[in-house]
N, C-alpha and C positions, 0 to 999 in steps of 0.2 A: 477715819482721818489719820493720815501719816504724821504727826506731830515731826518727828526727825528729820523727816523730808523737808516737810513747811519751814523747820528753824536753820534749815543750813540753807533755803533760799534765802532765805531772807537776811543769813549773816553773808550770803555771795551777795547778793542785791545789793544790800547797804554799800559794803562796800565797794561796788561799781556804779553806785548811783551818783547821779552829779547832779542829781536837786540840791536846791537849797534850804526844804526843808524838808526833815527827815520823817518828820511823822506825815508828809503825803505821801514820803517813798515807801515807806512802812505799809498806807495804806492801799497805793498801786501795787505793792508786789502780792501781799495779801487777797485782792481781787483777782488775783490771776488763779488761785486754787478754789477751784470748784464748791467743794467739800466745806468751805468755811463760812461760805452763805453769803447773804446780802450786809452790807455796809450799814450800820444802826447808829454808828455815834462816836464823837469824842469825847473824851469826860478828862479834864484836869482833877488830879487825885493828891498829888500833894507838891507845896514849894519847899525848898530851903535853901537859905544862903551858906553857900561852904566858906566863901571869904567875902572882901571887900567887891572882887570883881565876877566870881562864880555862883552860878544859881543850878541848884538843882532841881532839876522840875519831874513830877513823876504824873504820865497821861494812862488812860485806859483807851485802847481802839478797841470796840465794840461789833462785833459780827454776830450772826444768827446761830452761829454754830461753835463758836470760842472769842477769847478776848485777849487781845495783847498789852501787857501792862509794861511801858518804856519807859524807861528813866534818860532824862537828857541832863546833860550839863551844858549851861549858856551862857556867854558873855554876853551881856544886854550894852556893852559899851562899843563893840565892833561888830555885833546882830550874827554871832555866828553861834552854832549850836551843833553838838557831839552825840551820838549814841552812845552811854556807860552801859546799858545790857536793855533787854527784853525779855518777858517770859510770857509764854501762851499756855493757854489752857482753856 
């Protein structure tokens, strides 16, 4: 498994993606390599509030063959939500 390959699709993808929620863009772009397996799960792994209006939320996507652990930042006031990083392994 190319890890370097997989993480710059997926930093190209994000950013040309025009879902509106990023952890199913996370999980369509990640279906598309072979090599990472079947789709097993999502797991919410941690919240916290950075202020009055931001949440940071950290998810694990769960594949047969690695896992991506994203951190989002959300405003739950206007339903819109940020990628701050990803890491796979």
């Amino acid at each position: 498994m190319n890890i370097r390959k997989i993480k710059l699709a997926l930093a190209v993808g994000l950013m040309n993606s025009n879902q509106s929620n990023p952890l199913h863009a996370i999980t369509d772009l990640m279906l598309d390599f072979k090599e990472v397996g079947a789709y097993l799960g999502l797991t919410a792994v941690g919240n916290k509030r950075l202020n009055p209006a931001l949440i940071k939320e950290t998810y694990a996507i769960r594949f047969e063959n690695c896992t991506v652990d994203v951190d989002l930042v959300s405003n739950p006031m206007t339903n819109s939500q940020a990628v701050q990083g990803f890491q796979l392994y």
